[in-house]
C-alpha positions in Angstrom: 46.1 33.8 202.7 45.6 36.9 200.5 41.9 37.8 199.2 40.9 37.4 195.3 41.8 40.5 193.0 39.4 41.4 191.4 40.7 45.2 189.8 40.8 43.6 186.7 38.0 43.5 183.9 36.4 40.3 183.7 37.5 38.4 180.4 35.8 34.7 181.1 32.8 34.1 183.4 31.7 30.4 183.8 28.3 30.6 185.1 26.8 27.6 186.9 28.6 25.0 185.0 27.1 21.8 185.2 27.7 18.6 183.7 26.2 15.3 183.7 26.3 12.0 181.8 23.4 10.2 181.5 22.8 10.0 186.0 26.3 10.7 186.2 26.6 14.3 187.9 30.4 15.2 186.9 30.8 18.6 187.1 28.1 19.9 189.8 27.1 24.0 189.6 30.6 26.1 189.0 30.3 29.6 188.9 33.9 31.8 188.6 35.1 34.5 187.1 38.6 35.1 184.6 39.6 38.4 184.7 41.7 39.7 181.4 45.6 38.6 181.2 45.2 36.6 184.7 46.9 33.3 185.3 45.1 30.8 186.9 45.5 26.9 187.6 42.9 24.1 188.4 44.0 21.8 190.8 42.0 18.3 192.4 42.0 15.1 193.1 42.7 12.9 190.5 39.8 11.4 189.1 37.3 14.7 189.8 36.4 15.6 186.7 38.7 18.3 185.5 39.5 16.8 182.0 35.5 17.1 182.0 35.8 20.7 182.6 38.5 21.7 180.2 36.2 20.0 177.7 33.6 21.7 178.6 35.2 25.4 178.0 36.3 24.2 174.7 32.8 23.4 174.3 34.4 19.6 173.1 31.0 19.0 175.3 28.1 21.3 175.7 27.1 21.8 179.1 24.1 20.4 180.6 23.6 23.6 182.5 25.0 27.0 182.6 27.2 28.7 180.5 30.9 30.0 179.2 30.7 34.1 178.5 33.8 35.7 177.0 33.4 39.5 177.2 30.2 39.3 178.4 28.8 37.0 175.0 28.6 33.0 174.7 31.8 31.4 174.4 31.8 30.0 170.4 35.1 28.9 168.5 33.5 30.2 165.7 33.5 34.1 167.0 36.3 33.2 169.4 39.9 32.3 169.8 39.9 29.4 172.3 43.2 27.7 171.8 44.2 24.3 173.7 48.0 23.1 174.5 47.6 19.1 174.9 49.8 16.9 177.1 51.0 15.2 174.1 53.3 16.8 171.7 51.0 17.5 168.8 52.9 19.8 166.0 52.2 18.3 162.4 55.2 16.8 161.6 55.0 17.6 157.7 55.4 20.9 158.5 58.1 23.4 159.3 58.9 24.9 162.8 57.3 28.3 161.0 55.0 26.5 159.2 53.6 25.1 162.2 53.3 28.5 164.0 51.7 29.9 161.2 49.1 26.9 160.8 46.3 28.6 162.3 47.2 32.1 161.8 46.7 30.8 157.8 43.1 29.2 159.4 41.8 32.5 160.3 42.9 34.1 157.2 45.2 37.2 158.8 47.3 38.6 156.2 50.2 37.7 154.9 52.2 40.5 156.7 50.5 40.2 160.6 51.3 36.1 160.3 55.1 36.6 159.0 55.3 39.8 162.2 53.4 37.0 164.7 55.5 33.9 163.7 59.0 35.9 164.0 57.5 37.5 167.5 56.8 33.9 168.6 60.0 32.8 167.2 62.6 35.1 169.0 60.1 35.0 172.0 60.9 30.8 172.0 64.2 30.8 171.1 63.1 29.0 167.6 64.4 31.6 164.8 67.7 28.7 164.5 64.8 26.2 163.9 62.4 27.7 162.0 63.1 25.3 158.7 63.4 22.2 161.0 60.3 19.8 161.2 59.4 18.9 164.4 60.6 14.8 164.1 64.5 16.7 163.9 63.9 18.5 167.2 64.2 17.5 171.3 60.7 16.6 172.5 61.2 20.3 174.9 61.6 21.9 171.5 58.6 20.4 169.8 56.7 21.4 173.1 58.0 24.9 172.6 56.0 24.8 169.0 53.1 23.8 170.5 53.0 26.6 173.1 54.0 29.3 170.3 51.4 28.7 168.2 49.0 28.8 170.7 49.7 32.0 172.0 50.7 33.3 168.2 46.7 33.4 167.6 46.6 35.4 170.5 43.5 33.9 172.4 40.6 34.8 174.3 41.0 32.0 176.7 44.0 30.0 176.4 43.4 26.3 177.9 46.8 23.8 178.9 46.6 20.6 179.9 49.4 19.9 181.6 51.5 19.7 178.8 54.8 18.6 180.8 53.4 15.5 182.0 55.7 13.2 180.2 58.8 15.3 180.6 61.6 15.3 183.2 61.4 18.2 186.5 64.3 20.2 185.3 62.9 20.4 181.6 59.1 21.2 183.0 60.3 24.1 184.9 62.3 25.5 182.3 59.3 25.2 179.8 56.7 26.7 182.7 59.6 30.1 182.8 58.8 30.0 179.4 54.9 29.9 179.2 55.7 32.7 181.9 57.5 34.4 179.8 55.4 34.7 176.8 52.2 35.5 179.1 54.4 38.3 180.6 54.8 39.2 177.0 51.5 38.7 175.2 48.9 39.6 177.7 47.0 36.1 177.3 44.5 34.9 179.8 45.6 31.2 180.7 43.5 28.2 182.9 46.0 26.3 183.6 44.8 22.3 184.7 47.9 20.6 186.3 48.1 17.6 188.9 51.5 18.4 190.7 51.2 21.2 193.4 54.5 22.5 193.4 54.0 23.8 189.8 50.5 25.1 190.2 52.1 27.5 193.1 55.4 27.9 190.3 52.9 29.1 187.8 50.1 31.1 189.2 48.5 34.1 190.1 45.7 32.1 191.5 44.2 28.6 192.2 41.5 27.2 192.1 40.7 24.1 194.0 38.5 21.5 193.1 36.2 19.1 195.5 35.9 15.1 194.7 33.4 14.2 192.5 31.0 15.7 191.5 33.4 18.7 191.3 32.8 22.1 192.2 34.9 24.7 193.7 36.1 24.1 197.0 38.7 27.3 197.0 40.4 29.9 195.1 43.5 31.1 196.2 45.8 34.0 195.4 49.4 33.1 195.1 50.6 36.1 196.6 54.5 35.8 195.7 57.4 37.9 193.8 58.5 36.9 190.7 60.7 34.6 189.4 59.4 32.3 192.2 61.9 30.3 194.9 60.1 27.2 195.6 62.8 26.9 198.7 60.8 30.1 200.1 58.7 29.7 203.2 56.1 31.0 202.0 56.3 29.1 198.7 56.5 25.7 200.8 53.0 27.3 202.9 51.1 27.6 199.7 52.4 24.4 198.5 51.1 22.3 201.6 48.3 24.3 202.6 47.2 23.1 198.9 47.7 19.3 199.3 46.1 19.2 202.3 43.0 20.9 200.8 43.2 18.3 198.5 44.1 15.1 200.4 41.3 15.5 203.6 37.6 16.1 202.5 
């Protein structure tokens, strides 16, 4: 298996992240590194605390030890751009495809011309532009996902967290919806973590993975994904990452 690359500057370092709830020790001493425009997944068991952990970047909860730096300063969504892609389709439906892109472009207060240039890039980039005057309640559920994932990478984030935001969605849509968040990373230069359940994607989608242990979670492995892209999950080595994976994650 290929060793970590670390040539890249480091955009996101999570310092001994530790979480507990009352005597309940969740998230137990995680210390990794994001370096800038890097694509990485979360994997584990289900049940191991990695909904905890997303939280916990998006400071939703503060740590009860350690710390989130983004270029080398405390993570604050005040000072920062930390945008979050839910499982759930979450556009507001009282407003346009556009309008919805442009939502918290409007929040920041960029002007008027940079918001119009960053909705039409996110547009063409989506395949919306036919759209744009549509409300979300007129569109597929794919589509409405597709807003979602626009205006999250239209503010052009530090950190850029996704919940597995297929999850409810058939195999053949997912995959053409993870081309696209490929796509617009390609594209955009965004640094993603990236907390998904099925394998198969996680080896799809990323440049590396971490691996998570049972509760109380910490790091068990990080792995490269060493492969070409577009990826061929029919590729040996595709089908080696994918089951050395699982196994990491079914025997402890």
């Amino acid at each position: 298996m290929a060793e970590i690359n670390k040539d890249r500057p480091v955009k996101i370092s999570v310092q001994n992240l530790t979480k507990r709830f009352g005597d309940l020790l969740v998230l137990d001493n995680m210390t990794f590194d994001i370096h800038e425009n890097e694509f990485v997944c979360v994997v584990g068991p289900t049940g191991c605390g990695k909904t905890t952990f997303l939280n916990c970047l998006t400071r939703i909860y503060h740590p009860t030890e350690g710390d989130l730096l983004i270029d080398g300063t405390p993570a604050d969504p005040a000072k920062h751009n930390i945008s979050f892609v839910f499982q759930e389709p979450s556009a507001l439906p009282w407003l346009t495809v556009e309008e919805n892109i442009a939502y918290g472009l409007k929040i920041k207060k960029l002007p008027k011309d940079q918001i119009e240039q960053r909705v039409n890039q996110i547009l063409d980039l989506m395949g919306l532009q036919t759209f744009r005057k549509s409300y979300p309640g007129e569109l597929s559920v794919s589509a409405e996902q597709r807003i979602i994932i626009g205006r999250s990478f239209a503010m052009q984030p530090d950190l850029l967290l996704m919940d597995e935001p297929y999850g409810q969605m058939d195999v053949k849509v997912r995959f053409y919806l993870e081309d696209e968040v490929i796509r617009l990373w390609k594209e955009l230069g965004s640094t993603i973590i990236f907390i998904i359940h099925n394998i198969e994607e996680a080896v799809y989608l990323a440049e590396r993975i971490i691996i998570l242990s049972n509760k109380p979670a910490n790091i068990k492995e990080e792995l490269i994904i060493d492969l070409p892209r577009p990826r061929n999950i029919a590729d040996p080595k595709f089908i080696e990452y994918r089951n050395y994976i699982t196994d990491k994650i079914k025997w402890w």
